[in-house]
Structures are given as structure tokens and as C-alpha cells.
C-alpha positions in Angstrom: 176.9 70.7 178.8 173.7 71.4 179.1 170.6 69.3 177.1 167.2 70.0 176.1 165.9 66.6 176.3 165.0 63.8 179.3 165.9 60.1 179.4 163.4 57.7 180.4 165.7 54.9 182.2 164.8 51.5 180.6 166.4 49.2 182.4 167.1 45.6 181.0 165.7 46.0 177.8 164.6 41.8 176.1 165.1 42.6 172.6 163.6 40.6 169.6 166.4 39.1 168.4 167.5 37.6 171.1 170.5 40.2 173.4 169.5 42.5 175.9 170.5 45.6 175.9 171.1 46.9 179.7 170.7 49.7 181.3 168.7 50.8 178.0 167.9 54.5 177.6 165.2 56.3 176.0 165.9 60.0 175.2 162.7 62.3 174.6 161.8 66.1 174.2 158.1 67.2 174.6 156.3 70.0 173.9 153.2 71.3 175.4 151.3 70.2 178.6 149.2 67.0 178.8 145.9 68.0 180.1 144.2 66.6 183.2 142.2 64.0 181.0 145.5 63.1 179.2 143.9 62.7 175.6 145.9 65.3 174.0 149.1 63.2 173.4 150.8 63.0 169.8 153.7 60.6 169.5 156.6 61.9 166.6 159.0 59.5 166.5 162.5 60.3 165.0 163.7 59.4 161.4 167.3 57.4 160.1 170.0 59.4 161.3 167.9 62.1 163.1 167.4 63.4 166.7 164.4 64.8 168.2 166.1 68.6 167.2 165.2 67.7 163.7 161.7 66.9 164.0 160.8 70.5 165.4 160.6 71.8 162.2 156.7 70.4 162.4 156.1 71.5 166.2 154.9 75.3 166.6 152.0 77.6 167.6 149.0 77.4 164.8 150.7 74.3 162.9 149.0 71.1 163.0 151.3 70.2 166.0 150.7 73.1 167.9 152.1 73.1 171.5 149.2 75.0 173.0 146.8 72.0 172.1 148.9 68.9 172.4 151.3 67.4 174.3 153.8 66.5 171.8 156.2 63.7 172.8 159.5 63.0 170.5 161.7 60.0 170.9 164.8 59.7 169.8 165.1 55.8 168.1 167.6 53.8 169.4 171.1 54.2 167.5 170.6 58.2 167.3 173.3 59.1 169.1 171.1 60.0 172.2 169.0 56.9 173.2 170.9 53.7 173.3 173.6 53.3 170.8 176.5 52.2 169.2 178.6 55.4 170.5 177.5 55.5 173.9 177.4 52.1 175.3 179.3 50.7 177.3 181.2 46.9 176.6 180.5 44.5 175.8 177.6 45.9 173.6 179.7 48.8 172.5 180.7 50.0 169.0 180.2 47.3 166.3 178.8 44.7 168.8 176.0 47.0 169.7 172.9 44.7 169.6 170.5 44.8 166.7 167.5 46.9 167.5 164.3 46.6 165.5 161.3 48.9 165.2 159.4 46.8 167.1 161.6 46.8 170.1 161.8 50.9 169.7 158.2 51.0 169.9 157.3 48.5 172.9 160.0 51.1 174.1 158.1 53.9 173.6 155.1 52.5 174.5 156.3 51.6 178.4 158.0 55.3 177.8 154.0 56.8 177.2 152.2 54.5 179.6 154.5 54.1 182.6 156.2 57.6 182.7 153.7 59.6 181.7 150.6 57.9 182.6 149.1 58.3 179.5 146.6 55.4 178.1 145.1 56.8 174.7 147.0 59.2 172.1 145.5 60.8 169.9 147.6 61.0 167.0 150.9 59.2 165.9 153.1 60.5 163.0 156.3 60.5 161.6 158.4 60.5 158.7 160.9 58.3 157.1 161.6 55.6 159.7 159.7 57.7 161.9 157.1 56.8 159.6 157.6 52.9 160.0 157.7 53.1 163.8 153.9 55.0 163.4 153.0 51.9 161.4 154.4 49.6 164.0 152.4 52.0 166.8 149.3 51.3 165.0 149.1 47.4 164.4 151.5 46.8 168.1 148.6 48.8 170.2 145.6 49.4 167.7 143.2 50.7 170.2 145.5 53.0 172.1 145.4 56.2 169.2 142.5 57.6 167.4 144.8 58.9 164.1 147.5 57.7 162.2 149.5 59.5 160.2 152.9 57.8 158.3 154.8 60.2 156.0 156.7 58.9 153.2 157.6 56.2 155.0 157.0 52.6 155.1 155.1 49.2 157.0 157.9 47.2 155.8 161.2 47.7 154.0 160.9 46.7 150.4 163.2 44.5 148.5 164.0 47.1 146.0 164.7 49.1 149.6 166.6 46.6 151.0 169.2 47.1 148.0 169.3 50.7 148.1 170.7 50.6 151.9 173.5 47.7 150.6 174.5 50.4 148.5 175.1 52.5 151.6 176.7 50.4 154.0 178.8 48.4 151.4 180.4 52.2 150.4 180.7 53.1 154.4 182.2 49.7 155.6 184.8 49.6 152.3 186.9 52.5 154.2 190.1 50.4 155.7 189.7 52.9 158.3 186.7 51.3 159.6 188.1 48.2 160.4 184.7 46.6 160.9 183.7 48.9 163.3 186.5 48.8 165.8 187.9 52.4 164.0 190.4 54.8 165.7 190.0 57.3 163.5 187.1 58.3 161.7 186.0 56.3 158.2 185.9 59.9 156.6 185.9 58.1 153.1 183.6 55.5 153.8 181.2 58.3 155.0 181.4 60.4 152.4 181.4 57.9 149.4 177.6 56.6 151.6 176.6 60.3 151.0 177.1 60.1 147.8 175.1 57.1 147.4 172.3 58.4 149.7 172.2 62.2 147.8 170.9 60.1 144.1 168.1 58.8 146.2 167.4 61.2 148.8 165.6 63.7 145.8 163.7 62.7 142.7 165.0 62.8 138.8 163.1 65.8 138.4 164.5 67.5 141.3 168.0 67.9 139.5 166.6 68.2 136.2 165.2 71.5 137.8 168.2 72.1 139.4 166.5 72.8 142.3 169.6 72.1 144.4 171.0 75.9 142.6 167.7 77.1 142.4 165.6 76.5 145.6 168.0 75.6 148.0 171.1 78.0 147.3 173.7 76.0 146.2 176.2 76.9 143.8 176.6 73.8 142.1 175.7 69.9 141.6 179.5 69.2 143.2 178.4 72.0 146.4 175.3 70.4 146.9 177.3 67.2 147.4 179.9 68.5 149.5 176.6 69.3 151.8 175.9 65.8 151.8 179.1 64.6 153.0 179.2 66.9 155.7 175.5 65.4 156.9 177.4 62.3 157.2 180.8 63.2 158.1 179.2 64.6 161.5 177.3 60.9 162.2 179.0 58.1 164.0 179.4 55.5 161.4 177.9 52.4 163.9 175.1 54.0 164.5 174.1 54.7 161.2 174.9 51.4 160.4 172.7 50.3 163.6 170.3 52.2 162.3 170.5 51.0 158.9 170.2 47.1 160.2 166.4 48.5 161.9 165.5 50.4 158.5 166.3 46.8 156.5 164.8 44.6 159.3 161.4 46.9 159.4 158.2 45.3 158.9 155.1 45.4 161.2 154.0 41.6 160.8 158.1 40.6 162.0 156.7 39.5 165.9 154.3 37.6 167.8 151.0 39.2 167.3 151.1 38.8 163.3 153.6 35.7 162.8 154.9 37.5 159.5 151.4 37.5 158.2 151.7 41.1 156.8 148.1 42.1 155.4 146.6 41.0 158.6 149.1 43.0 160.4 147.5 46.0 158.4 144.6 44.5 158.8 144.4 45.2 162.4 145.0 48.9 162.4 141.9 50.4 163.3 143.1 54.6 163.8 141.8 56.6 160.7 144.7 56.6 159.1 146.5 59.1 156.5 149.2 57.4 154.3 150.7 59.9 152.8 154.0 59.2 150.4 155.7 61.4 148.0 154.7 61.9 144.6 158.2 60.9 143.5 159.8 59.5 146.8 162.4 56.8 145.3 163.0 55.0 148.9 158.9 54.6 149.5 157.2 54.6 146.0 153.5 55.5 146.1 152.8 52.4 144.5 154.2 50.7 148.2 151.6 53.2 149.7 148.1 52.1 148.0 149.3 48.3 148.5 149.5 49.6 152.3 145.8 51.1 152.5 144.3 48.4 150.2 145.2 46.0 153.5 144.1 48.8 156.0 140.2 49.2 156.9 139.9 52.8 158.3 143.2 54.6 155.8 142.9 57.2 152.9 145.9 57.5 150.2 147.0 61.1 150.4 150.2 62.1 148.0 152.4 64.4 148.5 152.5 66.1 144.7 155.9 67.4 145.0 159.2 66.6 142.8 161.3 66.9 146.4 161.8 63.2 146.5 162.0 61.8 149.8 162.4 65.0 150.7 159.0 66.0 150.1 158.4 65.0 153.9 161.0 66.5 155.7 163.0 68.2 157.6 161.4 71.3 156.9 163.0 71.8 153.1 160.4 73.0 151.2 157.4 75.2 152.1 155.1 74.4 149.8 155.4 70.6 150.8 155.5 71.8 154.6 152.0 73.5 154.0 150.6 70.6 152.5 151.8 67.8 155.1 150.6 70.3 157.8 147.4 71.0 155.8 146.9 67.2 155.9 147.5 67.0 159.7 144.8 69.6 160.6 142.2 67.5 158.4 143.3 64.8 159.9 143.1 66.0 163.7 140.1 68.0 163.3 138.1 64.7 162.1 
């Protein structure tokens, strides 16, 4: 079978809390060509559940990412299915006793990932959505004078409580399938997975987006119950212990959570000194904007920018709505042309 990414070999990988995760890989997709001064480098990390595949929906000629400028580098976060995880490594670290992973440890990662492979010592833009969007907070206040921009989409520096309860919702309706056995499943959890879709399609879209019934009316659907049945599928086709790896990093997230800050979160924002665009969605239910201006307040070189859209969550990605694509990629121009 043939792949359209590269893995950067890791080797004993010290994680935070404590295991070490051996013969640790890092799989990655770039785009472009990284010039001879190597300041063209933009770092798009992956979001929950994602692989590098579904962040291209922001990569092309004359977008903000634009290939023929930058050299675009996508990791996959550990737990994806592709780097490191639950599903493909091997004991004693496999299945449900894969190590937990935070987004710190996916970013020191990255970092050795940019620096040692590639040689590459300044970036000049970091961005992402979702959790991709926590792992380009962690970029900016683990290496604050390695990137000139910043740009976090509808994403988060550190899970919220109110977050933190949503994703119990998830994992308590995955792991209740007797076929999951605590992770040591033969067959597929299929009911586990599709009651967590279920749970995750109420928060992955705004109120107003079903009042509008924009699942019928924008997206194609041909009812509330087929829109579901979409849902389901997006999860019936993940491994559940690596969502649930995953999941563990989403919870755990927060840039202040190592040695640099000490869990002293504002002075972890603090220290972020790339011009920075946070930029949530209007009426994103996982990352309220209210999260976001708390964010800048702390930040010394960051501008609020919302995403006015009733697409939820969704407002950021992957690639669902146009009008929300042009105004994210809008954004990132502004942003890189400064």
C-alpha cells in the first residue's frame, strides 16, 4: 500500500507523565519547498480524530497557505492512527495500555521533528484548528522566539472545565459498549461508537445551525436522523483507543501543565511573543469566545478575531463552509502579510 506521508523516527520518546513510549514515530506530509534561508516554514498541526489528509482543505495555490510560498509541514498528533498510537503499537504499550500522550509531549515532538530533520530554526507561522489549535498555543509559549505568527482556530490554551465534561459525555457513551471490554475488544464497540457520535453531533454545530436546518439545507442531507447516521459513520471508521487516547490529551491540554510555567497559566500566555490571531467561532460550544478574549487579555502581541458564523465548531474546519473558509483564509493572509 502505498502512502503519501513520511515518518520521522523518534526513538525513545520521555513522556510527561512519566512512560516512554519507544520506538516513537512521527508521521508528516509537507507541501512546498523550504527555501535556501529556511524562513518560509508554517507548522499545521492535526485536530482530535484527524490525519494530515484532512487538513489540506486549507493548503493550495493563492490561499493563505499557498505551496508556492511556504513550506507547509503537517503532523499527524500522536493517537491518529498514523504517528504513535493505540492501534499500531506494539506490547506492552498497545491497545488500552497505550501511554498517555499530552500536547506538550506532541509538540517537543514536533519541534525535534522541525529542527533536527529539517534544519529549520525560525517558522514563520503556526496554525491549527481544534486540538490543532491547542498544540499552536503550546508552539508559542514551549519555543516563543522560534515563529513570528500565531494563529489558533477555534481552539483552545487549556481545556475548560465546562470542556472537560463535554468529552465525559463522549467517552462514558464509547466505553459503556460490553463489546469494548476496557479496551481489550475483539470485535468492534460499534454501539459504543455510535452512541459517542451522537453525543459529539449536539456539540459539534451551534443551536442556530439546526434551527436553520442547515444540515437539509447547506450540507445535503435529507434529514436530522441522515445527518446523524453521517455521524456515526465518522466514528464507526475510528479505532476506539485512539480516540480515547486522544481524548485523554484534549482533557489534559493546557500550556502552563510543564516545567517552564509550573501551572502558572497567564504567565504561560504571558510569554508568547508571535503576533498572534485568536480566532474562535462566533457560536463554537466546545471553545466559547468568551474562553478566547480571557486568552488575549493574558497575551501581549494577540488580536481577538471571531469567526461570525452559526457553523459551531464547525466554523473552522474541515473545509464545510465557504463563507467561513474565505474568512479564516482572509484572516491568514492579513496575518502573514504583516
Amino acid at each position: 500500500m502505498t502512502t503519501d506521508y513520511e515518518i520521522f523516527e523518534l526513538g525513545d520518546l520521555a513522556l510527561q507523565r512519566g512512560a516512554t513510549l519507544r520506538n516513537a514515530r512521527l508521521a508528516y506530509k509537507t507541501f512546498g519547498t523550504l527555501n535556501a534561508a529556511k524562513d518560509n516554514a508554517i507548522v499545521y498541526p492535526t485536530w482530535y480524530s484527524g490525519q494530515h489528509y484532512d487538513n489540506e482543505w486549507l493548503v493550495g495555490r493563492g490561499m493563505a497557505l499557498d505551496p508556492d510560498k511556504y513550506f507547509i509541514i503537517i503532523p499527524n498528533m500522536f493517537g491518529n492512527g498514523l504517528s504513535s498510537s493505540p492501534s499500531n503499537t506494539p506490547e506492552p504499550y498497545n491497545a488500552a495500555r497505550f501511554p498517555k500522550v499530552t500536547a506538550c509531549d506532541n509538540v517537543r515532538a514536533q519541534h525535534r521533528l522541525v529542527t533536527e530533520h529539517f534544519g529549520i530554526e525560525h517558522l514563520r507561522l503556526v496554525t491549527g484548528w481544534s486540538m490543532g489549535g491547542l498544540q499552536t498555543f503550546h508552539w508559542g509559549a514551549l519555543y516563543p522566539d522560534m515563529m513570528d505568527l500565531l494563529a489558533p482556530f477555534c481552539g483552545s490554551a487549556k481545556c475548560s472545565r465546562h470542556n472537560f465534561v463535554f468529552l465525559e459525555g463522549v467517552k462514558a457513551a464509547l466505553t459503556a459498549d460490553d463489546a469494548f471490554r476496557d479496551g481489550w475488544y475483539v470485535d468492534k464497540p460499534h454501539k459504543g461508537l455510535r452512541a459517542a457520535a451522537r453525543v459529539y453531533a449536539g456539540w459539534g454545530f451551534s443551536q442556530a445551525f439546526y434551527r436553520e436546518e442547515l444540515d437539509i439545507k447547506a450540507l445535503g442531507y435529507s434529514s436530522l436522523e441522515d445527518f446523524l447516521a453521517f455521524w456515526e459513520g465518522f466514528f464507526l471508521d475510528r479505532d476506539p483507543n485512539n480516540l480515547l487516547a486522544m481524548l485523554w490529551t484534549w482533557q489534559n491540554g493546557d500550556i502552563s501543565a510543564n516545567e517552564l510555567y509550573n501551572g502558572d497559566y497567564k504567565a504561560a500566555l504571558g510569554a508568547i511573543k508571535a503576533k498572534t490571531y485568536v480566532m474562535p467561532g462566533q457560536t463554537d460550544l466546545y471553545f466559547p469566545p468568551e474562553d478566547s478574549r480571557n486568552e488575549v487579555a493574558s497575551m501581549p502581541n494577540a488580536s481577538f478575531v471571531q469567526i461570525p458564523s452559526i457553523w459551531g465548531h464547525f466554523a473552522g474546519g474541515p473545509g464545510t463552509n465557504p463563507v467561513d473558509i474565505k474568512f479564516l483564509d482572509d484572516k491568514l493572509k492579513e496575518l502573514l502579510a504583516s
